[in-house]
C-alpha positions as CSV (number, residue, x, y, z in Angstrom):
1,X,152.3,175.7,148.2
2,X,155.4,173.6,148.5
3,X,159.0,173.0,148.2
4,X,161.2,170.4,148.4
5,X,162.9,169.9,152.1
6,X,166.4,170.0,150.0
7,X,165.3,173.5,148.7
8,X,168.6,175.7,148.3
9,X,169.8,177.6,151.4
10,X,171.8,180.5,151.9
11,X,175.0,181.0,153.7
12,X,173.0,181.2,156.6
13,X,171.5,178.0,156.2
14,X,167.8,179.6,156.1
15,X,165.0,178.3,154.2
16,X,163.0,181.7,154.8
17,X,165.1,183.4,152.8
18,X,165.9,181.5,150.1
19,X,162.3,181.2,149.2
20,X,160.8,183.2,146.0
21,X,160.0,186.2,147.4
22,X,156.4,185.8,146.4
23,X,156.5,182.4,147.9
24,X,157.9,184.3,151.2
25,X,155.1,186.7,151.1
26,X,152.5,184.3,150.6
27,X,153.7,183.0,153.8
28,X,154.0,185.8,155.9
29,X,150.5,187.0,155.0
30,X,149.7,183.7,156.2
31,X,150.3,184.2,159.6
32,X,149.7,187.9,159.6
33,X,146.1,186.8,158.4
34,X,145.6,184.5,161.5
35,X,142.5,185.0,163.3
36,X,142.6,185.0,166.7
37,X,140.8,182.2,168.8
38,X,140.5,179.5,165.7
39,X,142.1,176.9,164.3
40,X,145.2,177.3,162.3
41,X,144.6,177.3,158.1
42,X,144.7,173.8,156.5
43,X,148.3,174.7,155.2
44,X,149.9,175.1,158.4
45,X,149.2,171.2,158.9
46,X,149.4,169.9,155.1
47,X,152.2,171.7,153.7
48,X,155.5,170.3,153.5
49,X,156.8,174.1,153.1
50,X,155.6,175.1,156.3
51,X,156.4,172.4,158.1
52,X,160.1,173.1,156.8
53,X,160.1,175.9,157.8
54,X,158.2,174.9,161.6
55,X,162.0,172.5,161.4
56,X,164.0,175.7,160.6
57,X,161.5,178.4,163.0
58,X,160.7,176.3,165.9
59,X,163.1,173.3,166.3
60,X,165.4,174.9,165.0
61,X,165.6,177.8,167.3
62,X,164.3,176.9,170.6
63,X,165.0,174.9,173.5
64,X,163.5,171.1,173.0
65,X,162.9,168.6,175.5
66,X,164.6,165.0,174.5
67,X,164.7,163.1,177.5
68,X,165.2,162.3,181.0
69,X,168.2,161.4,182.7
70,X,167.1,158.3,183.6
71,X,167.1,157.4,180.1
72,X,171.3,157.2,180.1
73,X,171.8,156.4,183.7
74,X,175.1,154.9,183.0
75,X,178.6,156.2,181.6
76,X,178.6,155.5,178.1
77,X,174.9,155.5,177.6
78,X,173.2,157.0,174.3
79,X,170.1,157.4,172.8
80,X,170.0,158.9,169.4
81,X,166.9,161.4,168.8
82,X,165.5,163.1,165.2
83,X,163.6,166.8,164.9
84,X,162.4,166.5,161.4
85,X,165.6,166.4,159.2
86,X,167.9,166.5,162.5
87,X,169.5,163.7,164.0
88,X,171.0,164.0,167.7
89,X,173.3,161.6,170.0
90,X,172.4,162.2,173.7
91,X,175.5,160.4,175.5
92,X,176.3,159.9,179.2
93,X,180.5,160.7,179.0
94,X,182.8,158.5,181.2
95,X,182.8,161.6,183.8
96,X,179.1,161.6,183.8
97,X,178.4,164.9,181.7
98,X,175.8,164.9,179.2
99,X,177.3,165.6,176.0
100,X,174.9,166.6,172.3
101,X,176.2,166.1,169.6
102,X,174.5,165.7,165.5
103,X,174.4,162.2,164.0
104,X,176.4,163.3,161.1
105,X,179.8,161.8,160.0
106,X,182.4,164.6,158.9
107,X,183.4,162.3,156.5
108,X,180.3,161.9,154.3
109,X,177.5,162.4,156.4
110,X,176.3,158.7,157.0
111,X,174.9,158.6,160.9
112,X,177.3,157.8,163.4
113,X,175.0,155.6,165.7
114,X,171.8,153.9,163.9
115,X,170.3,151.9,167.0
116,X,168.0,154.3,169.1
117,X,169.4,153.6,172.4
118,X,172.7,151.8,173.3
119,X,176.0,152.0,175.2
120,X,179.1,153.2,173.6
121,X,183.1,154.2,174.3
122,X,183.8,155.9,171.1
123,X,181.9,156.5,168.5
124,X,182.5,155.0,165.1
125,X,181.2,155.1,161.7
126,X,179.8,151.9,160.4
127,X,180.5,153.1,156.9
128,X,184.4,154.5,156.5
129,X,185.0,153.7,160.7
130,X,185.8,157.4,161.7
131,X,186.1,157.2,165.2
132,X,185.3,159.9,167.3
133,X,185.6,160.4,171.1
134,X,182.8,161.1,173.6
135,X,183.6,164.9,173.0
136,X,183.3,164.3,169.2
137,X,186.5,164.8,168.5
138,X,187.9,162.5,165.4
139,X,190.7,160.6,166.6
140,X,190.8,158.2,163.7
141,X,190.1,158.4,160.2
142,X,191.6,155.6,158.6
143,X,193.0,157.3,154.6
144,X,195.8,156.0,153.2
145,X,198.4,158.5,151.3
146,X,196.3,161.4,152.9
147,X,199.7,163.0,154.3
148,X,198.0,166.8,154.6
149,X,194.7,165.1,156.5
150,X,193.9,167.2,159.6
151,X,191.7,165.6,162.0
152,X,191.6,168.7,164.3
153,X,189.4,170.1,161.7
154,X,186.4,167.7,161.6
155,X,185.2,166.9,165.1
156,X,181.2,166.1,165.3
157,X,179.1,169.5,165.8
158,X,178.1,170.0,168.7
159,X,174.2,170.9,170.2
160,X,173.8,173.0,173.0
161,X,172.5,171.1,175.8
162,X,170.9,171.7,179.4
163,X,169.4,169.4,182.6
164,X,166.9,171.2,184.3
165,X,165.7,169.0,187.3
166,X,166.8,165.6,185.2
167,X,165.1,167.0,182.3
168,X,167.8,166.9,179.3
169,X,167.2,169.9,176.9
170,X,168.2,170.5,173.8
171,X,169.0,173.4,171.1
172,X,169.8,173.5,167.7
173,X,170.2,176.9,167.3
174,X,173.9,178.8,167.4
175,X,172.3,181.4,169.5
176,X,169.6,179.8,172.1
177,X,167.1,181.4,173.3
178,X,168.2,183.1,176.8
179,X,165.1,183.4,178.6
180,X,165.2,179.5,179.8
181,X,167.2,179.7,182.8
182,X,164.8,182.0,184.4
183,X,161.6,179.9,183.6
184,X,163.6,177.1,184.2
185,X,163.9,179.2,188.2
186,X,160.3,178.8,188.4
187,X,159.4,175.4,187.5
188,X,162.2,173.6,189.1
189,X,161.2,173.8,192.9
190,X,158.5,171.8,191.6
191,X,160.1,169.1,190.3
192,X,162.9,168.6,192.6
193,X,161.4,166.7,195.3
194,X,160.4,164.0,192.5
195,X,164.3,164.1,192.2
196,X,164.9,162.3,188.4
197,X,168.2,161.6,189.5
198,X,167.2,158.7,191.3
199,X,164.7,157.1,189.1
200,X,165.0,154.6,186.1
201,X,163.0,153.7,183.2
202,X,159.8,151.4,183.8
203,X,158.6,151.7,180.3
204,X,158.8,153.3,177.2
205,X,155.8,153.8,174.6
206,X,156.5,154.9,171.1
207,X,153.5,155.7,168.7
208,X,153.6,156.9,165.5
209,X,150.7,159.3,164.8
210,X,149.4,160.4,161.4
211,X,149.0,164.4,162.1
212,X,151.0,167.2,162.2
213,X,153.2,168.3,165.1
214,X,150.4,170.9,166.4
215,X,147.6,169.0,166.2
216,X,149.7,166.7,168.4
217,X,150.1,169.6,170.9
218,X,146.7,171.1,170.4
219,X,145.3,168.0,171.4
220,X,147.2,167.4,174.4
221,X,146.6,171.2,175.6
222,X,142.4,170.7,177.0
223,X,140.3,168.4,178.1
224,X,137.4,169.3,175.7
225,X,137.8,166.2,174.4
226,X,138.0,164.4,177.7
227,X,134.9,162.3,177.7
228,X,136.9,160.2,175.3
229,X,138.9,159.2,177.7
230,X,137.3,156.6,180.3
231,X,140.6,155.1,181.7
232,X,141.8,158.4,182.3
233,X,138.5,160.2,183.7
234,X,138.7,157.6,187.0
235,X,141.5,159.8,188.3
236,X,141.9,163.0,186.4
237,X,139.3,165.3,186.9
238,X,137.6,166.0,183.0
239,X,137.0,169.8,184.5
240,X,140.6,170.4,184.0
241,X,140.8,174.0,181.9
242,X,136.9,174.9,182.9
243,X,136.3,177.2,185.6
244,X,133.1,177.9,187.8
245,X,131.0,179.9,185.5
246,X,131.7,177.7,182.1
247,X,131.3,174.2,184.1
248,X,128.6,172.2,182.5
249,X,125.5,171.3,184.4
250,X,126.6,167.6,184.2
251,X,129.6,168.0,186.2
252,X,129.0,170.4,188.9
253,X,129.3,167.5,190.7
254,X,132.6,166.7,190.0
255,X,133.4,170.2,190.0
256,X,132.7,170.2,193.8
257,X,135.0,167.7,194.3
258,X,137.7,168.6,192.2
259,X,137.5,172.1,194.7
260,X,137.3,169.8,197.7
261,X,140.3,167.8,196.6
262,X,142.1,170.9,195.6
263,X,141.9,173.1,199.4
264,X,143.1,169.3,200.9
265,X,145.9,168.9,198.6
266,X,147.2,172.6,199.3
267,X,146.6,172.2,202.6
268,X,149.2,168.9,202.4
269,X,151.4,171.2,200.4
270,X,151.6,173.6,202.4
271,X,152.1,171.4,205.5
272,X,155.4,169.5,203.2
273,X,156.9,173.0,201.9
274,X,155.5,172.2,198.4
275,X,154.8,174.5,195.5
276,X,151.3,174.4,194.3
277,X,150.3,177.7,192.4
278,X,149.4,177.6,189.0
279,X,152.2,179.6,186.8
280,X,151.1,180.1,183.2
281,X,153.5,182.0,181.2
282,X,152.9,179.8,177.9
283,X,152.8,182.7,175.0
284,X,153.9,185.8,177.5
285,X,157.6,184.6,177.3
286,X,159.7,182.7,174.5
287,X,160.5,180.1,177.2
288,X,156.8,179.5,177.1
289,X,155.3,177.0,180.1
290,X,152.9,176.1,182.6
291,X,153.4,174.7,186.0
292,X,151.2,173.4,188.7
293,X,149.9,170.5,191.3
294,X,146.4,169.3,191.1
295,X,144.5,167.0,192.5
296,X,143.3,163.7,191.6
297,X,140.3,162.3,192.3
298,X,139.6,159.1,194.4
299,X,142.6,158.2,196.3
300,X,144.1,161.2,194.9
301,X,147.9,159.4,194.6
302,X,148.2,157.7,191.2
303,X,146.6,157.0,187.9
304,X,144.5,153.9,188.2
305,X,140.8,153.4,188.6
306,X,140.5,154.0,192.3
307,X,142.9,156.7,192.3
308,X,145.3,154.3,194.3
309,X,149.4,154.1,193.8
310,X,150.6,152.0,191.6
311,X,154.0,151.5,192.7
312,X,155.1,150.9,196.1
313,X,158.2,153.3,196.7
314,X,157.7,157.1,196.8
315,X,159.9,159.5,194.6
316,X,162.7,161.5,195.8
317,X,162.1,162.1,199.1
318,X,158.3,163.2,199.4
319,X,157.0,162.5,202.4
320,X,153.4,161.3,201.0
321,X,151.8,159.5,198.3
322,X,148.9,161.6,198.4
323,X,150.2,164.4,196.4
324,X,148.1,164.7,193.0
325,X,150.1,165.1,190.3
326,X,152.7,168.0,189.4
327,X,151.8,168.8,186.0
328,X,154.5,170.9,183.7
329,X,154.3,172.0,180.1
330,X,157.1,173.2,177.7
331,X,156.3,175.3,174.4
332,X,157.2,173.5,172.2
333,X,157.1,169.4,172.2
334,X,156.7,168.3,176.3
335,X,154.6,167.6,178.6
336,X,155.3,166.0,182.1
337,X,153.2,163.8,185.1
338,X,154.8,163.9,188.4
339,X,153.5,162.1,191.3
340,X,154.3,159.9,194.5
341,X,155.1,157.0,193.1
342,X,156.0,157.5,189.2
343,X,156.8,159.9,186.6
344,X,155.2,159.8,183.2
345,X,157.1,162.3,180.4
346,X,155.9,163.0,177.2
347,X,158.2,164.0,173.9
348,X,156.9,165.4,170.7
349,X,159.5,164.2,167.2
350,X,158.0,165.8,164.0
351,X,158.4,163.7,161.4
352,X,157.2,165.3,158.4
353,X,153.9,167.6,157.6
354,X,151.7,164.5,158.4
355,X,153.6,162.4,161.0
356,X,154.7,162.5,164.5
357,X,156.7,160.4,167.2
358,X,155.4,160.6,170.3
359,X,157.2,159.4,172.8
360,X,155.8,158.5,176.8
361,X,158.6,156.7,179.1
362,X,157.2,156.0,182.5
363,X,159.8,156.5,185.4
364,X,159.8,154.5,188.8
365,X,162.4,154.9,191.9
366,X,165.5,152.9,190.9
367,X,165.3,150.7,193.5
368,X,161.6,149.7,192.9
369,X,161.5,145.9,191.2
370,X,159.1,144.9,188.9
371,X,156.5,142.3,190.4
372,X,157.4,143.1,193.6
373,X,156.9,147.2,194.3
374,X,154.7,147.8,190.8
375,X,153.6,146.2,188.0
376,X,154.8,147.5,184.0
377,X,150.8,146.4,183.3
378,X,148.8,148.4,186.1
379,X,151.3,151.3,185.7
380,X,151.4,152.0,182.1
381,X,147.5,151.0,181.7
382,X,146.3,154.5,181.6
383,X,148.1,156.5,179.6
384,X,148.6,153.6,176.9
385,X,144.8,153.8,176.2
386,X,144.6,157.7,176.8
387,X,147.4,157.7,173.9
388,X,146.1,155.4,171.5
389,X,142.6,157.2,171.3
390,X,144.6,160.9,171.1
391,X,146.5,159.5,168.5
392,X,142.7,158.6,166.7
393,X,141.7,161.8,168.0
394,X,144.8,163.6,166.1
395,X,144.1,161.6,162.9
396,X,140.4,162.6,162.5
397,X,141.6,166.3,162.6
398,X,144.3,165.7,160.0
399,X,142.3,164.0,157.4
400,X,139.5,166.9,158.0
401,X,142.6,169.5,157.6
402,X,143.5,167.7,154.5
403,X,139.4,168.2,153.2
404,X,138.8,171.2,150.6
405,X,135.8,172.0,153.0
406,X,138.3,172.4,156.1
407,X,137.7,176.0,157.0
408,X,139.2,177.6,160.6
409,X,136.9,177.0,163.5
410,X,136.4,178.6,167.2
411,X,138.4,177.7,170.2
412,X,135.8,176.7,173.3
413,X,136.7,178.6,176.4
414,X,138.2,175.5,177.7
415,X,140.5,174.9,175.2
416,X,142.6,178.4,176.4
417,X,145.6,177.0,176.7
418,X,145.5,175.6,172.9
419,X,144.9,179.5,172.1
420,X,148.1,179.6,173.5
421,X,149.8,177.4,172.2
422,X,149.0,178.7,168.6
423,X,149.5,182.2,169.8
424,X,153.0,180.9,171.0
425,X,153.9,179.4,167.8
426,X,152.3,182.5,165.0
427,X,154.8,185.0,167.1
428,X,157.7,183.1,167.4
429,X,157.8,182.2,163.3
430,X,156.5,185.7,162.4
431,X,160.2,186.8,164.5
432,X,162.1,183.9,162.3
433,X,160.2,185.0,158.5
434,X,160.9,188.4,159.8
């Protein structure tokens, strides 16, 4: 099953139905046919046609996280971002608005900006130099003779966009989904006293990973897999998604602690006026997330081997480093770390059926100095290794997807929230085929 990503569309600019309608069907069946609590058929991570159709379904439709504030902390800032076949400039105006707009000349469709971060006053075109304004309106378009040329008539389209507690998102669709701002409610409190507004960009880590887009996500949604991950393990706890009667007899042990650390840190919460309660609404809602704060183990503040900070200056205006880490998840390409001292985001970029960006910026306060209040080593340490062996992680399952003996297996109680994810996804594209 395929089709080439420049397949015909109709007037409304939908794949779905411009499809043979045996094609369609075949598709449909597809996810009617999907057995609930396994894996996902190999086609849904092989075939180009579904993953044109994830573009059209899923990032197409839905609200996407593309970055931080911090990212374009200065008037005139960009950085330029890509969903599959779409191509977006995220630009800090002169007034300090965040404006979206798609990387597409009216002229003849070159991209506007080609660097991947940058500052800017207007925009122009390196091939014909149409010059547009931070709005995207085209104020110059240099064409000789062209007396009946109106430029009123070709401004850059626009993306709807949003900042949710200095989280930037982003939506292709002409119709968004309207549920956000009420999950959005829930999970701000949270992420407030980390206060994004007032933090800048340590470090930035982009991988290339050879899987598909959900087994990017899958992967990141348990800890099944956690024993892989030794750097990590010295501060999160590798219970994370178990619970007291599936906890393996070779970490009860850490199971008691991880309780012990959990009753201190919500008695600290409490004590500050922090949120701590784990909300899960990730396939009950189309504005699918999860929100909590959990402990760490050791020191309990950071993510090194003893648990310790790893920058000097606290976030915001929390009162104590000792605060675990605020963990958030957006169906259907985020994830976030929030703690004391830094805050680690995590962006998902679909390439194509077989590739992914993923993206991991580390944020510090903005008046904390390198060498002097944290060092980019010790604080990216972590997560750099934790990333590199997902990414093998992610590879292994693509190449077995790819096999002619692949075959759907069973989700492990633990991996819950990857039932979720999946369950998420199947009713949100059997609403787009519909």
């Amino acid at each position: 099953m395929s089709v080439s990503m420049n397949a015909p569309r109709t007037a409304r600019g939908s794949l779905a139905t411009a499809l043979p309608a045996g094609q369609l069907e075949e598709i449909r069946q597809l996810f009617a046919r999907r057995r609930s609590g396994y894996s996902l058929n190999a086609p849904f991570y092989t075939d180009p046609t579904l993953f044109a159709l994830d573009m059209e379904g899923i990032f197409g439709t839905q609200w996407l996280y593309a970055a931080s504030v911090a990212e374009i902390p200065e008037p005139g800032d960009y950085i330029t971002v890509d969903f599959g076949p779409s191509s977006l400039i995220i630009l800090r105006k002169d007034d300090g608005q965040i404006n979206v707009l798609h990387n597409v000349c009216r002229h003849r469709g070159a991209r506007v900006l080609t660097e991947a971060s940058g500052s800017t006053g207007n925009l122009v075109c390196g091939y014909h130099s149409w010059t547009y304004s931070q709005d995207g309106e085209l104020i110059h378009a240099s064409a000789p003779g062209e007396v009946d040329f109106d430029k009123g008539c070709f401004a850059l389209k626009r993306a709807h966009s949003r900042v949710y507690a200095g989280l930037i998102l982003v939506c292709l669709s002409p119709e968004p989904p309207e549920d956000f701002d009420r999950a959005a409610a829930v999970f701000e409190p949270y992420l407030a006293p980390h206060d994004l507004s007032r933090t800048k960009v340590a470090y930035q880590q982009n991988i290339v990973e050879q899987g598909n887009w959900k087994l990017v996500m899958e992967n990141n949604r348990e800890c099944y897999h956690c024993d892989g991950h030794p750097e990590l393990a010295c501060a999160l706890f590798p219970t994370w998604g178990l619970n007291e009667s599936t906890v393996p007899p070779h970490l009860v042990e850490v199971w008691d602690r991880n309780q012990q650390a959990q009753g201190a840190l919500e008695e600290r919460c409490r004590r500050y006026g922090l949120p701590y309660a784990v909300i899960e609404e990730l396939d009950t809602r189309v504005a699918g997330f999860r929100v909590s704060r959990e402990p760490l183990d050791g020191q309990g503040e950071s993510f090194s081997p003893t648990g310790r900070r790893l920058s000097k200056k606290l976030l915001g205006d929390l009162p104590d480093f000792r605060l675990g880490r605020c963990s958030l998840h957006i169906q259907p390409n985020s994830w976030f770390h929030l703690l004391g001292d830094h805050v680690i985001t995590f962006a998902v970029f679909p390439i194509n059926e077989h590739q992914t960006l993923v993206r991991t910026t580390w944020l510090v306060a903005d008046d904390a100095q390198a060498g002097v209040d944290y060092e980019v080593e010790s604080l990216t340490h972590t997560w750099k290794q934790t990333n590199l062996q997902d990414k093998a992680f992610v590879e292994l399952c693509q190449a077995g997807a790819a096999s002619p003996a692949y075959e759907p297996g069973p989700y492990m109680k633990s991996e819950y929230q990857v039932e979720a994810f999946i369950n998420w996804y199947v009713q949100r594209m059997r609403e787009h085929l519909a």
